[in-house]
C-alpha positions as YAML, in Angstrom:
chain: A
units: angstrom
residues:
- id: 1
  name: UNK
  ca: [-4.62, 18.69, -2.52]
- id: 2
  name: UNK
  ca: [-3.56, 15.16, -2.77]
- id: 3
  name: UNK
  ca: [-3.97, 13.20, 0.71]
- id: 4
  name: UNK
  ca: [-2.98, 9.75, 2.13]
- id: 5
  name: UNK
  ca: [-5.46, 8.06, 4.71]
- id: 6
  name: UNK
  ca: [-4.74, 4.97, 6.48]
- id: 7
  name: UNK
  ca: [-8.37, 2.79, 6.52]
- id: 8
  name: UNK
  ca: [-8.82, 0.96, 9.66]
- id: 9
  name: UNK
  ca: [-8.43, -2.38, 7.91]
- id: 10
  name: UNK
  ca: [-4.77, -1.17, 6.89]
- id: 11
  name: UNK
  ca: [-4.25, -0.80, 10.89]
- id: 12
  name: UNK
  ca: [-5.08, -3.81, 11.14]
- id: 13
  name: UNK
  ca: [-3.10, -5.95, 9.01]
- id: 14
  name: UNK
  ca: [-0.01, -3.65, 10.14]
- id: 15
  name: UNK
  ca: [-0.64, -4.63, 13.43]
- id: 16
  name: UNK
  ca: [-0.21, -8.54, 12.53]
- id: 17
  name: UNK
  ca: [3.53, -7.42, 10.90]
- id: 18
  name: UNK
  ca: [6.50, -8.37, 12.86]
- id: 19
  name: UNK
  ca: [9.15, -5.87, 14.06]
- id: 20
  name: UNK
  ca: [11.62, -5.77, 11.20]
- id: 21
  name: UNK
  ca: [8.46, -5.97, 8.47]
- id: 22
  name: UNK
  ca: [6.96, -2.57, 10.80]
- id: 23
  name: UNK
  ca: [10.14, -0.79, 10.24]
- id: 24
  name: UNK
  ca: [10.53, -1.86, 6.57]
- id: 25
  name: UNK
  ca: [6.77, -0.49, 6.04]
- id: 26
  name: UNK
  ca: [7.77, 2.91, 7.61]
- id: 27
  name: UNK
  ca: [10.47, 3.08, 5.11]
- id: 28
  name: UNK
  ca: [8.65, 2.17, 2.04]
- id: 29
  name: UNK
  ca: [5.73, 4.64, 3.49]
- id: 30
  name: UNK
  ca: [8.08, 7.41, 3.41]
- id: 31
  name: UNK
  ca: [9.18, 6.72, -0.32]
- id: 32
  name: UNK
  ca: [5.37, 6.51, -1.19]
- id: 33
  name: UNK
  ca: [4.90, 10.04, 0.54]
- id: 34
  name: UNK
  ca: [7.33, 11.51, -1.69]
- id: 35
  name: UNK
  ca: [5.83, 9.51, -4.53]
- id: 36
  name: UNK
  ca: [2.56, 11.36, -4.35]
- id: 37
  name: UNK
  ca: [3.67, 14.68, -2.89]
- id: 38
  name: UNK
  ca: [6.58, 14.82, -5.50]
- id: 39
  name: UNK
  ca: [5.44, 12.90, -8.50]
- id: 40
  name: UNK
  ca: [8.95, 11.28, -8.46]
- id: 41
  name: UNK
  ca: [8.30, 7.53, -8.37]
- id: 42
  name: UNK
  ca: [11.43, 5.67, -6.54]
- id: 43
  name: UNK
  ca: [13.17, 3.07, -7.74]
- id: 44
  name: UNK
  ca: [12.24, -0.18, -6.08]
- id: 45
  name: UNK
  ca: [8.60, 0.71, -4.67]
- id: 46
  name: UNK
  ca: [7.25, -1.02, -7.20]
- id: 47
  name: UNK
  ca: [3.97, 1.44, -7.61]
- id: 48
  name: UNK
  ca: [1.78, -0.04, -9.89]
- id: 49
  name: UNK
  ca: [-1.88, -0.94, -11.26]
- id: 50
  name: UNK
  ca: [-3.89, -3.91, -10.45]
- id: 51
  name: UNK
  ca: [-7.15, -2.85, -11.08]
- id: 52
  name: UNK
  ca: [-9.51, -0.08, -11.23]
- id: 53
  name: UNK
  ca: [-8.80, 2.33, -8.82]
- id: 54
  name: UNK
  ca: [-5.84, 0.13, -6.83]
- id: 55
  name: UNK
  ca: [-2.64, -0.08, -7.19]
- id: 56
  name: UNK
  ca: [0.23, -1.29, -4.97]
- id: 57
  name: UNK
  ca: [3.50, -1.04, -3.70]
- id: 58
  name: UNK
  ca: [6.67, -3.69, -2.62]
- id: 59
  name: UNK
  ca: [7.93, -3.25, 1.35]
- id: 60
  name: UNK
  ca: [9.99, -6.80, 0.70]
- id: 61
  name: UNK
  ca: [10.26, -9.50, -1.37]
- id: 62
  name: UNK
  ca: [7.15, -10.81, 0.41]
- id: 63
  name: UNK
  ca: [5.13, -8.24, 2.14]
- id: 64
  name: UNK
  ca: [3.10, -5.21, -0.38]
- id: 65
  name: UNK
  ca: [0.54, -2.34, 0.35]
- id: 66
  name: UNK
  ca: [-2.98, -1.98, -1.65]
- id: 67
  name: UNK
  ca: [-3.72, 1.55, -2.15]
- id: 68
  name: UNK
  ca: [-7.10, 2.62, -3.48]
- id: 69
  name: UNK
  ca: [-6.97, 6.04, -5.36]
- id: 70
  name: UNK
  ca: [-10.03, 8.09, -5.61]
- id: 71
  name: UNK
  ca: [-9.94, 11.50, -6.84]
- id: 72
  name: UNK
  ca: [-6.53, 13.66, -5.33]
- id: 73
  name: UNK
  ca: [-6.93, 10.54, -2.20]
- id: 74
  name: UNK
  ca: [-5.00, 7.41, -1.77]
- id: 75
  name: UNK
  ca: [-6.09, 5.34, 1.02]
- id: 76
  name: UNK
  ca: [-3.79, 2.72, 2.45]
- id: 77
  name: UNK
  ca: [-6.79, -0.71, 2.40]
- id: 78
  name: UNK
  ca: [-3.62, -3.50, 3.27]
- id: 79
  name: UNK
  ca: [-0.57, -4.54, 4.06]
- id: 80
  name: UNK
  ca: [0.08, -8.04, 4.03]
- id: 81
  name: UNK
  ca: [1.57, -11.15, 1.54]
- id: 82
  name: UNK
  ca: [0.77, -12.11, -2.01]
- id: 83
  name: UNK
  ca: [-1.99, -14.71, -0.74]
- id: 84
  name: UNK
  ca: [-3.14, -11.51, 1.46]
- id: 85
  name: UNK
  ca: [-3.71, -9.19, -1.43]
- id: 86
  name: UNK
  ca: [-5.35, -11.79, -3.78]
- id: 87
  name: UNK
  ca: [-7.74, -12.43, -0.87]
- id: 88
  name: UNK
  ca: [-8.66, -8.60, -0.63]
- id: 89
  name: UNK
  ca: [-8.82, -8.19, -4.56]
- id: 90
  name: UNK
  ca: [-11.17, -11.14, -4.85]
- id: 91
  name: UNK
  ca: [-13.52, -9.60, -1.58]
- id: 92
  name: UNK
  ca: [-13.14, -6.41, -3.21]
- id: 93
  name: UNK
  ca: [-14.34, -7.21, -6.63]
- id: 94
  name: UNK
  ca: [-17.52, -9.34, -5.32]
...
């Protein structure tokens, strides 16, 4: 059975979103739930490879989610800005 699990880093960096980028997330969470319960990949999330393992997904023009996948799991690692991701890839990969 396929799960999604929020890491406590992912709280985190939500927690540093403003208001209207919150309730944007929620809604971009929602199509991501039906991505992996479904199969059915909507248009405009933006699901897609960036290495080994992670992937992510758009909320705005500005703000995406890394997702690691590992086995049936995806685990939410960040949600934050471009500069924000390539910060987490380069930690990540070291």
């Amino acid at each position: 059975m396929r799960r999604i699990i929020a890491l406590p880093a992912f709280g985190r960096s939500v927690k540093k979103l403003t208001s209207i980028e919150k309730s944007e997330l929620v809604e971009s969470l929602d199509q991501f739930k039906v991505f992996v319960y479904r199969g059915v990949t909507p248009v405009g999330l933006g699901f897609k490879k960036i290495g080994e393992g992670i992937y992510e997904f758009r909320v705005g023009l500005r703000l995406r989610v890394i997702v690691l996948a590992e086995g049936g799991d995806y685990y939410l690692a960040l949600a934050g800005n471009h500069d924000d991701v390539k910060r987490y890839l380069r930690r990540y990969r070291s």
